[in-house]
Jmol script that loads the backbone (N, CA, C; Angstrom):
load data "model"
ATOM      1  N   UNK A   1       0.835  -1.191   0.000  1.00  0.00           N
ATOM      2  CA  UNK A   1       0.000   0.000   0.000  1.00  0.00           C
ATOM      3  C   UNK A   1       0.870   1.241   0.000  1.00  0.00           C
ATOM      4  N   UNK A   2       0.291   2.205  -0.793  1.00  0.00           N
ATOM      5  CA  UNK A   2       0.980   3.647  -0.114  1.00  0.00           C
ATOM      6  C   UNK A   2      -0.051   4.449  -0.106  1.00  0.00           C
ATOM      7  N   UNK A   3       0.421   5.254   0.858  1.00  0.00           N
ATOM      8  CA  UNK A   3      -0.241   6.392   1.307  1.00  0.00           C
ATOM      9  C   UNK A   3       0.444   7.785   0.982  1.00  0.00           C
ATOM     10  N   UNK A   4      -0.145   8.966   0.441  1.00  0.00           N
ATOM     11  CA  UNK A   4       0.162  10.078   0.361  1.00  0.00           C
ATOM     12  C   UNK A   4      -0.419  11.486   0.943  1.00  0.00           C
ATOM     13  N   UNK A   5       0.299  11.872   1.562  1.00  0.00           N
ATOM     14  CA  UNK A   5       0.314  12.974   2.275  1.00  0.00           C
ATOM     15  C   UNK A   5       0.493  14.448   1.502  1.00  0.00           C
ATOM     16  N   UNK A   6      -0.697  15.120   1.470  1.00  0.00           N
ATOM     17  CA  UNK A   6      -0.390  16.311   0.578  1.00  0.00           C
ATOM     18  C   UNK A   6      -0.780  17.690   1.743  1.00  0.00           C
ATOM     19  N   UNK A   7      -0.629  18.727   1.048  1.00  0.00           N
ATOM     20  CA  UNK A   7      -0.306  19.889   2.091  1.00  0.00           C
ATOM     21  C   UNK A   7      -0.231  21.026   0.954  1.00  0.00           C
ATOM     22  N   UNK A   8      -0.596  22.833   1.505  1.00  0.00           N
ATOM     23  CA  UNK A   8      -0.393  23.290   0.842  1.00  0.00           C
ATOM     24  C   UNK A   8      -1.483  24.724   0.270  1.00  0.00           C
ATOM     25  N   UNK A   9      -2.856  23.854  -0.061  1.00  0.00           N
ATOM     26  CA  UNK A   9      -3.717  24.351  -0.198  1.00  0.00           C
ATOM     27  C   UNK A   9      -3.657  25.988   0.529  1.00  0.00           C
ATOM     28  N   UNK A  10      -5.014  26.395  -0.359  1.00  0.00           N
ATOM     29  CA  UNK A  10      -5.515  27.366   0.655  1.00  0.00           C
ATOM     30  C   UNK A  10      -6.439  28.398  -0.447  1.00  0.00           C
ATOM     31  N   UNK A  11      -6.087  29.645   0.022  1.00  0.00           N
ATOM     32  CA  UNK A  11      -7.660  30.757  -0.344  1.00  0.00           C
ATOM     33  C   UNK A  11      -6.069  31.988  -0.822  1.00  0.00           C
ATOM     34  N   UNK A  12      -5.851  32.395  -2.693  1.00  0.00           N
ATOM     35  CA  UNK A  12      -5.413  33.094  -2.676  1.00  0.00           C
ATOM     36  C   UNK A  12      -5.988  33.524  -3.829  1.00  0.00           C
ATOM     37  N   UNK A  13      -5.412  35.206  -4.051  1.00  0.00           N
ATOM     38  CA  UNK A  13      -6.498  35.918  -5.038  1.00  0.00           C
ATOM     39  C   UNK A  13      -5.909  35.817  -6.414  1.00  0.00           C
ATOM     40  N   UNK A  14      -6.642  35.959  -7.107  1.00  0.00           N
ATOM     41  CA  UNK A  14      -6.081  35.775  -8.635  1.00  0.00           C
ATOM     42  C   UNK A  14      -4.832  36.727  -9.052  1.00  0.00           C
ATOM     43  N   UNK A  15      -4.072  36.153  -9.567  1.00  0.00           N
ATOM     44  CA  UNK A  15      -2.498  36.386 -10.039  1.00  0.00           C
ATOM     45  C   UNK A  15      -1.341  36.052  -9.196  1.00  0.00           C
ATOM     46  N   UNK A  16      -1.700  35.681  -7.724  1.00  0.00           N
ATOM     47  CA  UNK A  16      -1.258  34.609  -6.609  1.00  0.00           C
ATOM     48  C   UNK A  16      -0.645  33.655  -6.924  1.00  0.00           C
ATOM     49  N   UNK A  17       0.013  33.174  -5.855  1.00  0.00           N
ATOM     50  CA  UNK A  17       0.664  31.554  -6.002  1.00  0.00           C
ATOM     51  C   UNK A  17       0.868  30.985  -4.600  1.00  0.00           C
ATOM     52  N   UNK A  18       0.586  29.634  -5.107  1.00  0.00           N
ATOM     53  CA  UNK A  18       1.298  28.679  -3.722  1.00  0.00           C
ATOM     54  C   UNK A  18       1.481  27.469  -4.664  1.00  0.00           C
ATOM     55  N   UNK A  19       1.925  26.628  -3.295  1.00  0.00           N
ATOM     56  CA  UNK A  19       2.894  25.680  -3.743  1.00  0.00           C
ATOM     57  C   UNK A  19       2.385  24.466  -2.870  1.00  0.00           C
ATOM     58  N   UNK A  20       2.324  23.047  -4.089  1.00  0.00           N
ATOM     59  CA  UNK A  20       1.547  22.190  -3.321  1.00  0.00           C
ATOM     60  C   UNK A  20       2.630  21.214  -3.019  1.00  0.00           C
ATOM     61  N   UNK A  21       2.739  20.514  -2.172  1.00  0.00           N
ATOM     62  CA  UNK A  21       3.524  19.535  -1.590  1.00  0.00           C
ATOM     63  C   UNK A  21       2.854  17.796  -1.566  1.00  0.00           C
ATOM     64  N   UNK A  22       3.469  16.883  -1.848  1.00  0.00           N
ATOM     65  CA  UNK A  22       2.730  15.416  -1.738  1.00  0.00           C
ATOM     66  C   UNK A  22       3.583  14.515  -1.030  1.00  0.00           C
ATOM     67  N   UNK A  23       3.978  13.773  -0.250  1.00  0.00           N
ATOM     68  CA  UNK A  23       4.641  13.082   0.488  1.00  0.00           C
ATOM     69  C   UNK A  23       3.888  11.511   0.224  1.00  0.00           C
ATOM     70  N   UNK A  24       4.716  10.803  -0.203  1.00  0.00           N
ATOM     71  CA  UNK A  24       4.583   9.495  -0.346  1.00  0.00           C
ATOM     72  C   UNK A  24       5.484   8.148   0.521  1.00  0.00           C
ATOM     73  N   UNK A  25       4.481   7.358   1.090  1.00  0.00           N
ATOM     74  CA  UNK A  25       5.014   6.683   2.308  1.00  0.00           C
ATOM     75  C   UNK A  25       4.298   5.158   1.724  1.00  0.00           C
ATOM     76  N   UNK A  26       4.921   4.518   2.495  1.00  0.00           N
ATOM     77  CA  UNK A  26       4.657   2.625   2.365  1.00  0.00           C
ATOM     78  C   UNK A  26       5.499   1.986   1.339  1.00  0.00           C
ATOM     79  N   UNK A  27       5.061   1.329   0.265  1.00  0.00           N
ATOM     80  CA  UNK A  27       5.334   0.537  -0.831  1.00  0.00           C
ATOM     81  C   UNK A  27       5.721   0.978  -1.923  1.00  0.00           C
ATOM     82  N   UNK A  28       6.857   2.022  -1.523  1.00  0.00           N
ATOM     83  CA  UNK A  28       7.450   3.073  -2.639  1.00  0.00           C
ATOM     84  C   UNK A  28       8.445   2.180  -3.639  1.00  0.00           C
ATOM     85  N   UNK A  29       8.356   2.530  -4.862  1.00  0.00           N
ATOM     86  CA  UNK A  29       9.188   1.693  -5.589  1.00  0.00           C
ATOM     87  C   UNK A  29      10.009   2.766  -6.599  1.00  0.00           C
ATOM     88  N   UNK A  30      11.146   2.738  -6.830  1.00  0.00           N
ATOM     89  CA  UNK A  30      12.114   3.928  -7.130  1.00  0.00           C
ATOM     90  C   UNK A  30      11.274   4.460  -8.943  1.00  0.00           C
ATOM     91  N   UNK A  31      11.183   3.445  -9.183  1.00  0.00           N
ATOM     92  CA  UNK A  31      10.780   3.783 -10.533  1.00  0.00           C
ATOM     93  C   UNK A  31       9.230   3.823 -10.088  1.00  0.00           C
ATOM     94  N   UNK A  32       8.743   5.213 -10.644  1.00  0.00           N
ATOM     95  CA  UNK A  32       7.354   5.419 -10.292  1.00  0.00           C
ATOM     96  C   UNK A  32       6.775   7.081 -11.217  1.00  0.00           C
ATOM     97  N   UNK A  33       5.703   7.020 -11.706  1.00  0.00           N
ATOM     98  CA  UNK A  33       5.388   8.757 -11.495  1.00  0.00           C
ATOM     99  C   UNK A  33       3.995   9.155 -10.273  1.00  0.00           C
ATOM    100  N   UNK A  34       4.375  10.405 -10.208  1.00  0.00           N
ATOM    101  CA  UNK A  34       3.651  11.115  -9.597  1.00  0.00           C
ATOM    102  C   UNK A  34       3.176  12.619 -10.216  1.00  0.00           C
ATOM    103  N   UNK A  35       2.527  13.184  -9.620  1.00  0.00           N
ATOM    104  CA  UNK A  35       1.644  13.792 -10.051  1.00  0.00           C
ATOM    105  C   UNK A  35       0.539  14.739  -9.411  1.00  0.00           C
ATOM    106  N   UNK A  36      -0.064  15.426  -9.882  1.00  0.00           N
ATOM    107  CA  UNK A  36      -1.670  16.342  -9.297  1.00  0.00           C
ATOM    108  C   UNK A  36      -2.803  16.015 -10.529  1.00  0.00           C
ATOM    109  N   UNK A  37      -3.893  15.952 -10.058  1.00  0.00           N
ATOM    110  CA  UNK A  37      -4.878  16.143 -10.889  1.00  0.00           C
ATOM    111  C   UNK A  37      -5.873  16.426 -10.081  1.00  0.00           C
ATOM    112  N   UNK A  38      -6.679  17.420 -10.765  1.00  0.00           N
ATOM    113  CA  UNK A  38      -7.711  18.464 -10.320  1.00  0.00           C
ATOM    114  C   UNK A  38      -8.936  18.001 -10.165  1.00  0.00           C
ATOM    115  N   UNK A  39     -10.069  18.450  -9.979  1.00  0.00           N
ATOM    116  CA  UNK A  39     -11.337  18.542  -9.844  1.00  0.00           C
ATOM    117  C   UNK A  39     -12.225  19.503  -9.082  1.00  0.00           C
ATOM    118  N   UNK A  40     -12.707  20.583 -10.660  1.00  0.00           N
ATOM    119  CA  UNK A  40     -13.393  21.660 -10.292  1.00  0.00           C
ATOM    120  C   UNK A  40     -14.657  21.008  -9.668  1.00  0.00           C
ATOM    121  N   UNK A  41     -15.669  22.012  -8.942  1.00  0.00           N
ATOM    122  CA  UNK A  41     -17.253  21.636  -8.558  1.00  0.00           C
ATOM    123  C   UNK A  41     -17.883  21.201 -10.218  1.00  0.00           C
ATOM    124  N   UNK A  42     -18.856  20.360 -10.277  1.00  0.00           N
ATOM    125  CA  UNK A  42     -19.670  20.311 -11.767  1.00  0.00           C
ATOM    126  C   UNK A  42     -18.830  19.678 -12.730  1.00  0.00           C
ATOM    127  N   UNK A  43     -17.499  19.599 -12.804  1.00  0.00           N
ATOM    128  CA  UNK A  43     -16.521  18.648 -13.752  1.00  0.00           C
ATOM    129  C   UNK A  43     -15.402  17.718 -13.120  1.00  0.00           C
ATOM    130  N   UNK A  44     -15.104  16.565 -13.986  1.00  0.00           N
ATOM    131  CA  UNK A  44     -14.407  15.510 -13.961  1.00  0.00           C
ATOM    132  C   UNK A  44     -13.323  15.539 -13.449  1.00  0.00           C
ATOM    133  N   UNK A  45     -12.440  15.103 -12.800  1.00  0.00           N
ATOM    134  CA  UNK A  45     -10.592  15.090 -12.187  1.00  0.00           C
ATOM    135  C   UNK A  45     -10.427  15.033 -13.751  1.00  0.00           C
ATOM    136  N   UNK A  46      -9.518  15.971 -13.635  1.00  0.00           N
ATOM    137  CA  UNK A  46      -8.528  16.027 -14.716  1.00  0.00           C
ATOM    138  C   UNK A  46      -6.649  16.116 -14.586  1.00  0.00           C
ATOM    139  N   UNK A  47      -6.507  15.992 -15.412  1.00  0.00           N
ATOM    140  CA  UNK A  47      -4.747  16.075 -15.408  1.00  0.00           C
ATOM    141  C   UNK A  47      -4.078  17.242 -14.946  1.00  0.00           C
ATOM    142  N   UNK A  48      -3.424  17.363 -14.141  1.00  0.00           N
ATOM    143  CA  UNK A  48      -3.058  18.877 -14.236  1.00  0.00           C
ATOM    144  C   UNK A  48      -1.299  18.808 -15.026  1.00  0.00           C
ATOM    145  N   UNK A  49      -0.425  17.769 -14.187  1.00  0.00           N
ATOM    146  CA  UNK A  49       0.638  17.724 -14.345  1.00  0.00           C
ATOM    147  C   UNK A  49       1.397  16.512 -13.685  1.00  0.00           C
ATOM    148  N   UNK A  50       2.369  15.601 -14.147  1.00  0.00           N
ATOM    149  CA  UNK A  50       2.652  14.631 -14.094  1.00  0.00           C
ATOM    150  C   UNK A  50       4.313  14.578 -13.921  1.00  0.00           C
ATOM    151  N   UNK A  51       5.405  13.716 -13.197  1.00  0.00           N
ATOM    152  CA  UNK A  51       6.657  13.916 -13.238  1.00  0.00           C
ATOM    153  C   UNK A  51       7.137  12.220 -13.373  1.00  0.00           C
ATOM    154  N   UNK A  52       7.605  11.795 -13.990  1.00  0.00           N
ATOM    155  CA  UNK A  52       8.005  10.438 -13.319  1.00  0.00           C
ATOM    156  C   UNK A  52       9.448  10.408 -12.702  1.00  0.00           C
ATOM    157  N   UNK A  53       9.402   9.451 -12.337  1.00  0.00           N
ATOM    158  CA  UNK A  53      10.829   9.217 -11.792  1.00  0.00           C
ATOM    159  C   UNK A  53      12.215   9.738 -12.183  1.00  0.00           C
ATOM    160  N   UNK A  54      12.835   9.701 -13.459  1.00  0.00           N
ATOM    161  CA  UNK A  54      13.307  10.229 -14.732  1.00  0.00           C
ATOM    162  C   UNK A  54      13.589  12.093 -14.914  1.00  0.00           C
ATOM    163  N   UNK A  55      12.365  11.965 -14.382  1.00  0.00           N
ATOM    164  CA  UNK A  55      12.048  13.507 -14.890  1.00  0.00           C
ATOM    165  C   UNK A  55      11.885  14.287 -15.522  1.00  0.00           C
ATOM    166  N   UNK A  56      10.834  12.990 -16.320  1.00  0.00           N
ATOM    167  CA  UNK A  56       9.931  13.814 -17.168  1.00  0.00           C
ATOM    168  C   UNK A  56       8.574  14.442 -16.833  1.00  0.00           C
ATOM    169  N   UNK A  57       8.069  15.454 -17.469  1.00  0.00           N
ATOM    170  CA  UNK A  57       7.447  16.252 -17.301  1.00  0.00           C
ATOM    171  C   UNK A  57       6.245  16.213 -18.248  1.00  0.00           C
ATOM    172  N   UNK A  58       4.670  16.270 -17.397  1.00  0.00           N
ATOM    173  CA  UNK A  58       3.472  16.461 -18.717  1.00  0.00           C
ATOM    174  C   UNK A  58       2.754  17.419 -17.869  1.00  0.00           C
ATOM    175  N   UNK A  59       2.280  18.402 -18.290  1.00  0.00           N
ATOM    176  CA  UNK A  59       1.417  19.384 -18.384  1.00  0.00           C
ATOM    177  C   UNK A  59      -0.118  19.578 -19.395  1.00  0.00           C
ATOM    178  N   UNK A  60      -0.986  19.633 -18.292  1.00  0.00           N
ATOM    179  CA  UNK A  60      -2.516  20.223 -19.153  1.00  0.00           C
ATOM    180  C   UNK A  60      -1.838  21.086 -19.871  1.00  0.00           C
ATOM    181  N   UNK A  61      -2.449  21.441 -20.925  1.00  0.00           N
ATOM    182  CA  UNK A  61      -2.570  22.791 -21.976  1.00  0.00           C
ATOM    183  C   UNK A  61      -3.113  24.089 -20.823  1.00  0.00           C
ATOM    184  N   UNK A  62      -3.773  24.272 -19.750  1.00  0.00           N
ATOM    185  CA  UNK A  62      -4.010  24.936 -19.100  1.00  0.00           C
ATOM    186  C   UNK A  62      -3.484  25.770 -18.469  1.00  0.00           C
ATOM    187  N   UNK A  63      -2.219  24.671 -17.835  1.00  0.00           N
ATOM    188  CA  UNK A  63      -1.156  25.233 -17.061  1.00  0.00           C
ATOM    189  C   UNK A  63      -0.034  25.708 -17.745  1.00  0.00           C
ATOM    190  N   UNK A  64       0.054  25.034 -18.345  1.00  0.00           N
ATOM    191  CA  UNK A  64       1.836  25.149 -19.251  1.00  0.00           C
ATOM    192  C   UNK A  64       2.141  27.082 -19.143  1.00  0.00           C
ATOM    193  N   UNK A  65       2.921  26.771 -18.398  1.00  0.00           N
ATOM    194  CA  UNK A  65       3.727  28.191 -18.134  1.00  0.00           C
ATOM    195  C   UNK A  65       3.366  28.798 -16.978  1.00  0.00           C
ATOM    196  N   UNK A  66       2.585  28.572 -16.293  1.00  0.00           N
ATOM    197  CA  UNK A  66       2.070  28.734 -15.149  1.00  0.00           C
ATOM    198  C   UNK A  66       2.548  28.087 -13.875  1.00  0.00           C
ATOM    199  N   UNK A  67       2.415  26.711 -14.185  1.00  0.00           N
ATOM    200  CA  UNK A  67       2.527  25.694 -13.619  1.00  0.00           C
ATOM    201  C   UNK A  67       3.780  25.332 -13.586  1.00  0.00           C
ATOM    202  N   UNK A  68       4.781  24.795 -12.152  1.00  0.00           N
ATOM    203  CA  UNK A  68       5.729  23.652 -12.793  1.00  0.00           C
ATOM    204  C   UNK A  68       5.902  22.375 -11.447  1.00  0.00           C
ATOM    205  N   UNK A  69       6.169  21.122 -12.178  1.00  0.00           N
ATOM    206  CA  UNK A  69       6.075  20.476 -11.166  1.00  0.00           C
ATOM    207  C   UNK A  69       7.158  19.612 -10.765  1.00  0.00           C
ATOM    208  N   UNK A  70       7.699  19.419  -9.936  1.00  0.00           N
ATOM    209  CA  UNK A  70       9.088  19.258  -9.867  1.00  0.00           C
ATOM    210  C   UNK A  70       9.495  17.762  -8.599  1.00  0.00           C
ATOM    211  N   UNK A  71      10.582  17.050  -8.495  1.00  0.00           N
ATOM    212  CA  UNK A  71      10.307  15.993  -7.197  1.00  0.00           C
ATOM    213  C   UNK A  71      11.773  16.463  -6.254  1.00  0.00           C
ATOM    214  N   UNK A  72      11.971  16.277  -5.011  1.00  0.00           N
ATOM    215  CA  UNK A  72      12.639  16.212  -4.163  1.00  0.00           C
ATOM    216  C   UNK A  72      13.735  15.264  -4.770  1.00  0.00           C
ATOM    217  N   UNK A  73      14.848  15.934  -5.258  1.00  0.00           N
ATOM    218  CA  UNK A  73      16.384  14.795  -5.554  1.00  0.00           C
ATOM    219  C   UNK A  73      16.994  14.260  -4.629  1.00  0.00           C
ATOM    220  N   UNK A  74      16.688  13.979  -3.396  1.00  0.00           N
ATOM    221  CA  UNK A  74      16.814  13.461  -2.442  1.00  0.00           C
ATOM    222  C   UNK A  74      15.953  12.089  -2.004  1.00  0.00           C
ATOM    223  N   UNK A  75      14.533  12.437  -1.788  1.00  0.00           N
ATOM    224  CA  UNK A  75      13.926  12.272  -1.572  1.00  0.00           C
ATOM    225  C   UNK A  75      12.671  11.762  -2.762  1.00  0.00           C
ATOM    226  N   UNK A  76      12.935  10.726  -3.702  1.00  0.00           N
ATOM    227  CA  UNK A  76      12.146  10.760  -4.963  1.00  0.00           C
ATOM    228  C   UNK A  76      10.750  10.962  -4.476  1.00  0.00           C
ATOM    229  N   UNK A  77      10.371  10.688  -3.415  1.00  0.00           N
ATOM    230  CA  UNK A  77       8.999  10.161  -2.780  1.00  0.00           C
ATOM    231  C   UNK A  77       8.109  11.364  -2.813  1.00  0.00           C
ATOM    232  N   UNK A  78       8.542  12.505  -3.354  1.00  0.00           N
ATOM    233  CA  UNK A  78       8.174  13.945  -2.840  1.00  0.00           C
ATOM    234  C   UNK A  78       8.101  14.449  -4.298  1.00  0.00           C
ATOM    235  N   UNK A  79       6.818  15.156  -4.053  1.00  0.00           N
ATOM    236  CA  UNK A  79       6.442  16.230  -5.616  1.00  0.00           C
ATOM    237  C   UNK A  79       5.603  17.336  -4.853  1.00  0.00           C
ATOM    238  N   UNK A  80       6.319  18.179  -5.990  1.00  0.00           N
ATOM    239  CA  UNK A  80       5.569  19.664  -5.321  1.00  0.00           C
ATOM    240  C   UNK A  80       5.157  20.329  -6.826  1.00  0.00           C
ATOM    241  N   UNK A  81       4.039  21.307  -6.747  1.00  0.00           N
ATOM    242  CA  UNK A  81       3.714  21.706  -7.390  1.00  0.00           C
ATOM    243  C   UNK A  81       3.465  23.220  -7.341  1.00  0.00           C
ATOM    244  N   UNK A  82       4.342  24.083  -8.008  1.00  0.00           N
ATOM    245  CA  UNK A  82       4.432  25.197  -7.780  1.00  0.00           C
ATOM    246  C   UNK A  82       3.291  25.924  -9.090  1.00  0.00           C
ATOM    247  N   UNK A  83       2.914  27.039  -8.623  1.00  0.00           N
ATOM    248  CA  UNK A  83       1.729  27.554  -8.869  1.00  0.00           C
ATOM    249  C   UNK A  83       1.177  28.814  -9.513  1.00  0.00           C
ATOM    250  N   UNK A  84       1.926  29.266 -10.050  1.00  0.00           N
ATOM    251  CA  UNK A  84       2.123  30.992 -10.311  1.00  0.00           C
ATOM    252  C   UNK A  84       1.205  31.637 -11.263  1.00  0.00           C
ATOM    253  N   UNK A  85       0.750  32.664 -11.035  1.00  0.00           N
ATOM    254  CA  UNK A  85      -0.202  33.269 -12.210  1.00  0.00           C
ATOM    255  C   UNK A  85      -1.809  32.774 -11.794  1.00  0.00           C
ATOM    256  N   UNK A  86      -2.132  32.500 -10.414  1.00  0.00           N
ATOM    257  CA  UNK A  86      -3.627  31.640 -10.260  1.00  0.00           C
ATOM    258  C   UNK A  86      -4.693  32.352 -11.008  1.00  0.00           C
ATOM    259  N   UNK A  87      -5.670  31.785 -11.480  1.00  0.00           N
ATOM    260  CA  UNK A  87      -6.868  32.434 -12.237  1.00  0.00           C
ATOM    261  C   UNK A  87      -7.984  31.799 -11.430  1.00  0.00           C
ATOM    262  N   UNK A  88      -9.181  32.225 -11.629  1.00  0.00           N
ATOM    263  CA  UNK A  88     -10.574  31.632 -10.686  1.00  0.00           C
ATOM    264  C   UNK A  88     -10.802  30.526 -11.281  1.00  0.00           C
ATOM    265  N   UNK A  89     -10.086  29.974 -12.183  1.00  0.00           N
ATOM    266  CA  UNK A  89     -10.821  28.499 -13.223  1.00  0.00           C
ATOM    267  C   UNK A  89      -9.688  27.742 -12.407  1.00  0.00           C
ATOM    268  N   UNK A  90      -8.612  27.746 -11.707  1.00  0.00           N
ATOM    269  CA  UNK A  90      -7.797  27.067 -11.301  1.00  0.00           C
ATOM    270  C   UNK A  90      -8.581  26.353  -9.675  1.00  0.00           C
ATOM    271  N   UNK A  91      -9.546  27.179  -9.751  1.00  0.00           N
ATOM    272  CA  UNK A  91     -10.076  26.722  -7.946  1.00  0.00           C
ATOM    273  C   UNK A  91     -11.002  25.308  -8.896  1.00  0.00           C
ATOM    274  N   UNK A  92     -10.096  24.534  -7.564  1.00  0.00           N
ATOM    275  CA  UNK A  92     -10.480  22.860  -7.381  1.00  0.00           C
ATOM    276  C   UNK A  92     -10.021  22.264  -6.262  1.00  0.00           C
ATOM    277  N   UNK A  93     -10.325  21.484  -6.113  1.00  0.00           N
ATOM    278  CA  UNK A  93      -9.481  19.938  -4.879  1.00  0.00           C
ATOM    279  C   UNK A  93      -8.516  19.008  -5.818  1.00  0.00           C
ATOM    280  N   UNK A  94      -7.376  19.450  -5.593  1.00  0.00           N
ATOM    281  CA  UNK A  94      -6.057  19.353  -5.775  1.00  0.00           C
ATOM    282  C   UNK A  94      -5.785  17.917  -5.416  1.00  0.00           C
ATOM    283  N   UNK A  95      -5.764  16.449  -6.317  1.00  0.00           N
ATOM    284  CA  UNK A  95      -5.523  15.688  -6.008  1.00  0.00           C
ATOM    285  C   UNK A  95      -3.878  14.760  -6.572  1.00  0.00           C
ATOM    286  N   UNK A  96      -3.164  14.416  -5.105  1.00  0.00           N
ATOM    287  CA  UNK A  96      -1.813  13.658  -5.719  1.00  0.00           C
ATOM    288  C   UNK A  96      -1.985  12.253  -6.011  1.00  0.00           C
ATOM    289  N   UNK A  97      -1.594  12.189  -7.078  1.00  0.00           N
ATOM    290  CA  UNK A  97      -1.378  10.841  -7.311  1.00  0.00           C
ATOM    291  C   UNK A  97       0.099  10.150  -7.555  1.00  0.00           C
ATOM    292  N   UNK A  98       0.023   8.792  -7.455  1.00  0.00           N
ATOM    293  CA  UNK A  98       1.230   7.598  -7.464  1.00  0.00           C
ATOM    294  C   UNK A  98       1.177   6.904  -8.283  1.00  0.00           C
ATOM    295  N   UNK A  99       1.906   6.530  -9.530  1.00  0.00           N
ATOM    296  CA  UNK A  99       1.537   5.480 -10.415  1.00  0.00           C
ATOM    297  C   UNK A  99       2.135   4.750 -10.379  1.00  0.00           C
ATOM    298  N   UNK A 100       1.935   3.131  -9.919  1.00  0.00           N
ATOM    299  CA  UNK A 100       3.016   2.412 -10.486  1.00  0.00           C
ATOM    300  C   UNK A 100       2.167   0.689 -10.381  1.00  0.00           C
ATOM    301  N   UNK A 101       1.639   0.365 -11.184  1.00  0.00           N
ATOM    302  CA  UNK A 101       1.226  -0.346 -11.761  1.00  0.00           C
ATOM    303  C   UNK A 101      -0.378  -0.651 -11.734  1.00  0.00           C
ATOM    304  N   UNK A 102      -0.605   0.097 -10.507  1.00  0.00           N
ATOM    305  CA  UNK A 102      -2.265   1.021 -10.134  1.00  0.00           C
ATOM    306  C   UNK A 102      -1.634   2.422  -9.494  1.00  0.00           C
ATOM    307  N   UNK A 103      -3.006   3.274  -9.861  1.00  0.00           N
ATOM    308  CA  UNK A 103      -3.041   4.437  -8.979  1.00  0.00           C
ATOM    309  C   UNK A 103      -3.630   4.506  -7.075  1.00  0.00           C
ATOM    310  N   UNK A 104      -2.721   5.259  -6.901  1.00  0.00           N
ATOM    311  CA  UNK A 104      -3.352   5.796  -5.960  1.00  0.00           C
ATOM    312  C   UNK A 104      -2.914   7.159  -5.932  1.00  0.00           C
ATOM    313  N   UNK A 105      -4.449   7.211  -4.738  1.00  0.00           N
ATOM    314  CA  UNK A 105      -4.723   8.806  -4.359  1.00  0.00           C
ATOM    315  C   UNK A 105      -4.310   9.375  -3.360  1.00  0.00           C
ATOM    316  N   UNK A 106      -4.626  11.239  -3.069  1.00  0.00           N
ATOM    317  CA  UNK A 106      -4.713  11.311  -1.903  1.00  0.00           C
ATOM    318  C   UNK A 106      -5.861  11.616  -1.629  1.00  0.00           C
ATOM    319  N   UNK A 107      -5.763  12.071  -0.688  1.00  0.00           N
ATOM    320  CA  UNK A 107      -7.139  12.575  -0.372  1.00  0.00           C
ATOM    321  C   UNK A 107      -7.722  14.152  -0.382  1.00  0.00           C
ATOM    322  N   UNK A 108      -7.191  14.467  -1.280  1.00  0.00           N
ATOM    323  CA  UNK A 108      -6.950  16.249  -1.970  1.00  0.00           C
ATOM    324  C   UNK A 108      -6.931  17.364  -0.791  1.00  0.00           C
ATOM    325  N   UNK A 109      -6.500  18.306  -1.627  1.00  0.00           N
ATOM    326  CA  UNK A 109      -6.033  19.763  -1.182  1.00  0.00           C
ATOM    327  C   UNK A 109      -7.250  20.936  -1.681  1.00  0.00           C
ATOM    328  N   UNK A 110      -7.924  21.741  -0.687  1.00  0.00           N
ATOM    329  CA  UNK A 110      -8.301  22.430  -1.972  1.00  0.00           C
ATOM    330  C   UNK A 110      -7.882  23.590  -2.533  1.00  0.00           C
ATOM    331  N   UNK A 111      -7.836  24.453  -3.702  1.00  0.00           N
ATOM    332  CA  UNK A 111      -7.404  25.393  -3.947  1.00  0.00           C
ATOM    333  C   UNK A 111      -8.726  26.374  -4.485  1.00  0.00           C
ATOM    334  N   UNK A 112      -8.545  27.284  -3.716  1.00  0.00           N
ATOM    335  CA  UNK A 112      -9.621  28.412  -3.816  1.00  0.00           C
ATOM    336  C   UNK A 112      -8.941  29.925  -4.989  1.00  0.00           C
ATOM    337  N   UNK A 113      -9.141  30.278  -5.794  1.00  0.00           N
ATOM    338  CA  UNK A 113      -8.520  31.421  -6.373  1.00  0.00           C
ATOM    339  C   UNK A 113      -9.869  32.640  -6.692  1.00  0.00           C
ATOM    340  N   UNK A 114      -9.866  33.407  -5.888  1.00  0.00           N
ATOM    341  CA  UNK A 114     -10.854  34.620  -5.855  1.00  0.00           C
ATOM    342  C   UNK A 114     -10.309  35.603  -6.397  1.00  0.00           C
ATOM    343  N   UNK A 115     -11.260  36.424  -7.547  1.00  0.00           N
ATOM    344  CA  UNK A 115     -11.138  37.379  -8.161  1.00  0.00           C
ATOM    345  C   UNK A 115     -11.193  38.719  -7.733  1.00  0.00           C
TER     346      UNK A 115
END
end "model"
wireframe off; spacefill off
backbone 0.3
color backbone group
């Protein structure tokens, strides 16, 4: 099993930033990706941004340039997601995910962006 620990969230006004944090614990396996994916009120979890192990990098069309998401070189177990430029379409519950041969979740963050 793993479990992930995310952190971060909060209530900031449009053109704002924060920075999301995910901590991954249990049945970590070196080769892995991680990740955020969203979910506004009224629509589907979607992708926001993805890192694997490697360090490669996928981005929504949404974020790209906004967004970057990066892992702890120490610590592979760790992804953060930095946040810059927030708009009111960005407010959702901020969810991390683990991939490695199923997903898991966390149990989201939310992000509020007021105009």
């Amino acid at each position: 099993q793993v479990q992930l620990a995310e952190s971060g969230g909060g209530l900031v006004q449009a053109g704002g930033s924060l920075r999301l944090s995910c901590a991954a614990s249990g049945s970590i396996f070196e080769i892995n990706t991680m990740g955020w994916h969203r979910e506004a009120p009224g629509k589907q979890r979607e992708l926001v941004a993805i890192i694997s192990s490697g360090g490669r990098t996928t981005y929504s069309d949404s974020v790209k340039g906004r967004f970057t998401i990066s892992r702890d070189n120490a610590a592979k177990n760790t992804v953060y997601l930095q946040m810059n430029s927030l708009k009111p379409e960005d407010t959702a519950v901020y969810y991390c995910i683990y991939r490695w041969g199923m997903n898991y979740w966390g149990k989201g963050t939310l992000v509020t962006v007021s105009s």
